[in-house]
VEXDREN-262303 format. One record per residue: residue number from 1; residue in three letters; z, y, x of N, C-alpha, C in turn. Coordinates in Angstrom, 3 decimals. Atoms other than C-alpha are relative to their C-alpha. Example, Ala and Ser with C-alpha at 12.3 -4.5 7.8 and 13.67 -1.06 7.14 Angstrom:
# residues 2
- 1; ALA; 0.000; -1.190; 0.890; 7.800; -4.500; 12.300; 0.000; 1.200; 0.900
- 2; SER; -0.060; -1.190; -0.820; 7.140; -1.060; 13.670; 0.730; 1.090; -0.770
This chain:
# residues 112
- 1; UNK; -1.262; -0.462; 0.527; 394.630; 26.255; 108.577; 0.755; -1.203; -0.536
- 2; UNK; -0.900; 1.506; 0.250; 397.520; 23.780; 107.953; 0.196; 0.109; -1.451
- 3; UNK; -0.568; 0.464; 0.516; 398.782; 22.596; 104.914; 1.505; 0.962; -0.262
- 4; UNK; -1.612; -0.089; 0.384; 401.743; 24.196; 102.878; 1.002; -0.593; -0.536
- 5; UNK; -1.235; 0.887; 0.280; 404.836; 22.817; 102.167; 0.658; 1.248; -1.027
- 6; UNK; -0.480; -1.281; 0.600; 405.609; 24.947; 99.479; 1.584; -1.016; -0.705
- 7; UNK; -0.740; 0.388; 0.214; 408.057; 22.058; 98.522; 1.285; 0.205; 0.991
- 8; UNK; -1.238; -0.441; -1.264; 410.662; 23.187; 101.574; -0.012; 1.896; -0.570
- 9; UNK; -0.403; -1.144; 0.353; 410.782; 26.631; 99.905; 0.301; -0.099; -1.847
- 10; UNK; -0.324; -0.466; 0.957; 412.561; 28.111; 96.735; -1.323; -0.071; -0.816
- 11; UNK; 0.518; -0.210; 1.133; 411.049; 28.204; 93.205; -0.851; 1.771; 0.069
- 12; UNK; 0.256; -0.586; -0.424; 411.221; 31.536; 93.709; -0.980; 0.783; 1.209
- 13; UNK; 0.767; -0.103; -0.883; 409.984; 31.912; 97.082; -1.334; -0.161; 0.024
- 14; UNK; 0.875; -0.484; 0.322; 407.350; 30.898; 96.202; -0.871; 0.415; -1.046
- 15; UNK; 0.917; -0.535; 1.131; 405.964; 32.371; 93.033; 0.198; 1.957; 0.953
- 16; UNK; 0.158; -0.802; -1.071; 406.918; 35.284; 95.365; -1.091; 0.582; 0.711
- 17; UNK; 1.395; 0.575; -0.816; 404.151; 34.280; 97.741; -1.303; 0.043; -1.047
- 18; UNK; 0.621; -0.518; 0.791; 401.926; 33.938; 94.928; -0.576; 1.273; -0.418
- 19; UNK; 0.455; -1.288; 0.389; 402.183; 37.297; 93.835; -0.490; 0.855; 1.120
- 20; UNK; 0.273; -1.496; -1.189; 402.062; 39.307; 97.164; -1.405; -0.505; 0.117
- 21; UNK; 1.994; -0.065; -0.325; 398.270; 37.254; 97.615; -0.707; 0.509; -1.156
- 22; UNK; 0.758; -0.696; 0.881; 397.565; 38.490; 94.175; -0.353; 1.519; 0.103
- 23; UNK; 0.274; -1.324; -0.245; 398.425; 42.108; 95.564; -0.983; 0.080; 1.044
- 24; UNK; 0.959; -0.389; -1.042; 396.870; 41.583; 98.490; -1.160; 0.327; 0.281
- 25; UNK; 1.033; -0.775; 0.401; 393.506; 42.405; 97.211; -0.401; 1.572; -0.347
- 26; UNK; 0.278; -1.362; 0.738; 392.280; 45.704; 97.041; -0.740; 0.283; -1.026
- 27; UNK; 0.703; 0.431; 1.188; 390.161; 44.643; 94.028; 0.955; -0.002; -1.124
- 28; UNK; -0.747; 0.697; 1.255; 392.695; 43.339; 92.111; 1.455; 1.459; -0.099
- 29; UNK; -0.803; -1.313; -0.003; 395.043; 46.548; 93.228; -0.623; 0.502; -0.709
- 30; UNK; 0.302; -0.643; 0.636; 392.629; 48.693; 91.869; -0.213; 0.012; -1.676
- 31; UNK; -0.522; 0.979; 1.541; 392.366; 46.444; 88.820; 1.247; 0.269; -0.654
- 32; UNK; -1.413; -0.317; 0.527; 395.878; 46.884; 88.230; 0.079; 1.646; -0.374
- 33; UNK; -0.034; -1.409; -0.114; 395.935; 50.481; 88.881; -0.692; 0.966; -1.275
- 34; UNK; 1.118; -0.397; 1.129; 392.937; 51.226; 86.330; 0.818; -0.709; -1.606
- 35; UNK; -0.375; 0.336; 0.980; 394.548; 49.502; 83.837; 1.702; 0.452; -0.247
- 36; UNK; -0.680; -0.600; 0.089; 397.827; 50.874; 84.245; 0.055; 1.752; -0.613
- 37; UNK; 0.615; -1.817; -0.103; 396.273; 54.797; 84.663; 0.073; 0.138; -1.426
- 38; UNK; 0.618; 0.434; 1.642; 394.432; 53.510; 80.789; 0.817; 0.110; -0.742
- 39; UNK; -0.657; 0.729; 1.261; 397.320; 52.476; 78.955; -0.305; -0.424; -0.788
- 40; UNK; 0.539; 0.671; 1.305; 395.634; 50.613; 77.211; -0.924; -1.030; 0.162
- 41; UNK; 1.329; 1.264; -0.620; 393.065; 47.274; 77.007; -1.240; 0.757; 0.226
- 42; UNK; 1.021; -0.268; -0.580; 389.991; 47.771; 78.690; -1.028; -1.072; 0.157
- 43; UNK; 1.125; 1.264; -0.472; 386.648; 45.637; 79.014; -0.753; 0.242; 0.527
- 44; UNK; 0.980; -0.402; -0.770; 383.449; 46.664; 80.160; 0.460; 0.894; 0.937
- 45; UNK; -0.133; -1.076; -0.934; 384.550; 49.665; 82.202; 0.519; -0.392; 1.134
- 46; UNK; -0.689; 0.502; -1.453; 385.902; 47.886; 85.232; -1.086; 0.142; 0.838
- 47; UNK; 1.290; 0.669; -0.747; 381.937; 47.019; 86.469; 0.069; 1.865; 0.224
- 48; UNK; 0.125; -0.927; -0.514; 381.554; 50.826; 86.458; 0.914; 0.911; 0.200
- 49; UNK; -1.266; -0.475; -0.985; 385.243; 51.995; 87.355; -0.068; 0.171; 1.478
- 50; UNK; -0.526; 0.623; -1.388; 385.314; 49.761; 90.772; -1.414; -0.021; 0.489
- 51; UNK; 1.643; 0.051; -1.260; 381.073; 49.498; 91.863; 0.451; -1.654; 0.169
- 52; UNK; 0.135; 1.334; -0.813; 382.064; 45.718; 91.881; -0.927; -0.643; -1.010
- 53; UNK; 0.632; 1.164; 0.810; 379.399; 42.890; 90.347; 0.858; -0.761; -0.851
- 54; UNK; -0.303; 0.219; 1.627; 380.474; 41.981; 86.657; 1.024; -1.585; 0.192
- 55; UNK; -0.593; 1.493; -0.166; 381.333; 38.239; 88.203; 0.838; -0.134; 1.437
- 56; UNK; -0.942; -0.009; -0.467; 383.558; 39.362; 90.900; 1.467; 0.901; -0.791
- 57; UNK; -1.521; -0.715; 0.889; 386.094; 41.538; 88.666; 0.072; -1.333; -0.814
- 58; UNK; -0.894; 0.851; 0.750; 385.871; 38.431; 86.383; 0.950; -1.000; 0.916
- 59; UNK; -0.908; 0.614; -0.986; 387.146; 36.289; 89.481; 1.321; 0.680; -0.048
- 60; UNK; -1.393; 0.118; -0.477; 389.993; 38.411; 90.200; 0.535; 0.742; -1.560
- 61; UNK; -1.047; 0.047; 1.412; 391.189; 39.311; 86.521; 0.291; -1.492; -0.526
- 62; UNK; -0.321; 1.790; 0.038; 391.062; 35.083; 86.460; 1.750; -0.293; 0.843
- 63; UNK; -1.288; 0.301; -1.182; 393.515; 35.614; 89.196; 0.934; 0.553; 0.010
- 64; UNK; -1.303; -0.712; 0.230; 395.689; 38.322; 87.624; 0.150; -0.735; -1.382
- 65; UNK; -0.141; 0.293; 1.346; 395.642; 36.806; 84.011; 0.696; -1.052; 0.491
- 66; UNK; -0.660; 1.206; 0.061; 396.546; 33.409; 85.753; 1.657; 0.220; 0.714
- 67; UNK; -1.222; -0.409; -1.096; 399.651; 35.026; 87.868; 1.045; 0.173; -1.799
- 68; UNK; -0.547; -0.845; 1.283; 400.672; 36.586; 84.036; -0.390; 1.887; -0.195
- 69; UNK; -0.059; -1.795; -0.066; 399.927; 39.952; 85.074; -0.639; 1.023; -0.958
- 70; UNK; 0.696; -0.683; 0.952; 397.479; 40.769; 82.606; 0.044; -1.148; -1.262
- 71; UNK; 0.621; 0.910; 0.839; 396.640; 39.384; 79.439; -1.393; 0.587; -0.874
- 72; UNK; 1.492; -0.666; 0.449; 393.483; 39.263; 77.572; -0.082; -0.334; -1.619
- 73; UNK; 0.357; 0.419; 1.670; 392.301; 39.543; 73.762; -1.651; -0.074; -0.185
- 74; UNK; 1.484; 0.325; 0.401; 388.666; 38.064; 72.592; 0.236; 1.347; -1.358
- 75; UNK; 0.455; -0.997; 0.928; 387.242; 41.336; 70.605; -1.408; -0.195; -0.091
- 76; UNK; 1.488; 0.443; 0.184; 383.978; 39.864; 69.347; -0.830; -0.594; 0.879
- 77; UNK; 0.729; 0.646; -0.962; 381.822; 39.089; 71.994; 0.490; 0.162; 1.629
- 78; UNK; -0.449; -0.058; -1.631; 383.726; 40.421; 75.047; 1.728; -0.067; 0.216
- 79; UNK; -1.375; -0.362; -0.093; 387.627; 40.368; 76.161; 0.119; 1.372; 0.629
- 80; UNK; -0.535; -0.561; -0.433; 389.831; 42.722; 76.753; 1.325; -0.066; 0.783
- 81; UNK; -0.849; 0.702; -0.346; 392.257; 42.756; 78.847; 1.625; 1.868; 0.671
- 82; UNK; -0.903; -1.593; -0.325; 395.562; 45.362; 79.527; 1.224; -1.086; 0.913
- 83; UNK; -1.296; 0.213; -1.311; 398.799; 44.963; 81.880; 1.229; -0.426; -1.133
- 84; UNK; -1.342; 1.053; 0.802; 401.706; 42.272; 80.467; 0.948; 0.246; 0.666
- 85; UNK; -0.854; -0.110; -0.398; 404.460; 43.953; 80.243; 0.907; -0.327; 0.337
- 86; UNK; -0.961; 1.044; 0.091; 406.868; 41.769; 80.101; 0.253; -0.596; 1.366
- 87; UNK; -0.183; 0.442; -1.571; 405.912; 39.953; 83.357; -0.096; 1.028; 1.084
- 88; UNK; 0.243; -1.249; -1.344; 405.072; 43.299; 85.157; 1.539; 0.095; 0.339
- 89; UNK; -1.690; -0.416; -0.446; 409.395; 43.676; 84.955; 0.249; -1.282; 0.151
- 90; UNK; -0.208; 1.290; -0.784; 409.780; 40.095; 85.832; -0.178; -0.024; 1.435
- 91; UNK; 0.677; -0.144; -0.599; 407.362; 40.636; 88.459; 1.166; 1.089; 0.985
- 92; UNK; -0.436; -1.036; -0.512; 408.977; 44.117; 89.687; 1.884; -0.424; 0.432
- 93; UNK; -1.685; 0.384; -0.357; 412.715; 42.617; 89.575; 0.108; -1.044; 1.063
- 94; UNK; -0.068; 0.808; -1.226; 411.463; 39.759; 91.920; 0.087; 0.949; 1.558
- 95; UNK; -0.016; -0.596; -1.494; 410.358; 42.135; 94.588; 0.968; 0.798; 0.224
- 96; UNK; -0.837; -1.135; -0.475; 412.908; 44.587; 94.124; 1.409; -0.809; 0.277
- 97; UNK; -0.974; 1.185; -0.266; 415.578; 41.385; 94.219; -0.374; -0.022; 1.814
- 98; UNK; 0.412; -0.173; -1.878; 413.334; 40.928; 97.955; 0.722; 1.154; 0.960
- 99; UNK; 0.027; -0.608; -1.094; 413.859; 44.393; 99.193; 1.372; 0.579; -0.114
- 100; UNK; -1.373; 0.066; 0.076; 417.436; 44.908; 97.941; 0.456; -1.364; 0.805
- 101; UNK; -0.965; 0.743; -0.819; 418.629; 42.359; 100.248; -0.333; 0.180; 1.021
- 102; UNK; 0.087; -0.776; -1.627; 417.489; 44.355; 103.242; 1.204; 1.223; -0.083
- 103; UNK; -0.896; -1.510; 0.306; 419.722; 47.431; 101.676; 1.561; -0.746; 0.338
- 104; UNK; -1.724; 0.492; -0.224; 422.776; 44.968; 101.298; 0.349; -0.661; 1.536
- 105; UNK; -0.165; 0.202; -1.757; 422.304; 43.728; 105.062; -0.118; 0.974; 0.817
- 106; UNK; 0.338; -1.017; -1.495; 421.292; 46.460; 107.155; 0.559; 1.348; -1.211
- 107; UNK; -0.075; -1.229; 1.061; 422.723; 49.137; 104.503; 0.218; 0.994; 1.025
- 108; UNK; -0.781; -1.078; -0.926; 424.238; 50.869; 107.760; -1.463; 0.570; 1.077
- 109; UNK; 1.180; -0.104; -0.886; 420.775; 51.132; 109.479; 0.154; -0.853; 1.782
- 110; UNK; -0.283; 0.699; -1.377; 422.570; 48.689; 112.299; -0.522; -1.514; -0.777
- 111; UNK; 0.452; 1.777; 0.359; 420.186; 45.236; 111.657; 0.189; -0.637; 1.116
- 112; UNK; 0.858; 1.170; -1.045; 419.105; 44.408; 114.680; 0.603; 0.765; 1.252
């Protein structure tokens, strides 16, 4: 696999990119999802939510905490971790910025 040039694309573009490989997991979907459902922080219960090994959910909450998507609080000996709101509407205004500029081009259903 080649080499990206993430320097020939937008700021944007790509933190973009970023995020859609963070969705692109169905791990880290369900991750999201469970912690959304919750409202609320969550720790142990992921290992027996999802059936995944204790040190692959910590991999990909590494990989949503580092995006912003989650954040985490040390509660004695274990974290917790819940859905950051803040960047979730950061997050949600990027993509919906993406798919609103299919509406303002093809609004007539004549694209292509």
């Amino acid at each position: 696999m080649g080499i990206t040039k993430t320097d020939l694309f937008t700021a944007e573009q790509n933190e973009l990119a970023l995020l859609a490989k963070a969705f692109a997991h169905p791990a880290r979907i369900a991750i999201l999802q469970h912690l959304v459902k919750t409202k609320s922080c969550i720790n142990g219960t992921l290992v027996q939510e999802l059936g995944l090994a204790q040190a692959t959910i910590s991999q990909h909450l590494r990989e949503l905490k580092e995006l912003g998507l989650i954040h985490g609080s040390i509660e004695g000996v274990s974290v917790s971790y819940c859905i950051n709101p803040k960047r979730w509407e950061q997050v949600q205004g990027l993509f919906n910025g993406l798919f609103d500029q299919l509406s303002d081009s093809c609004g007539s259903g004549n694209c292509c």
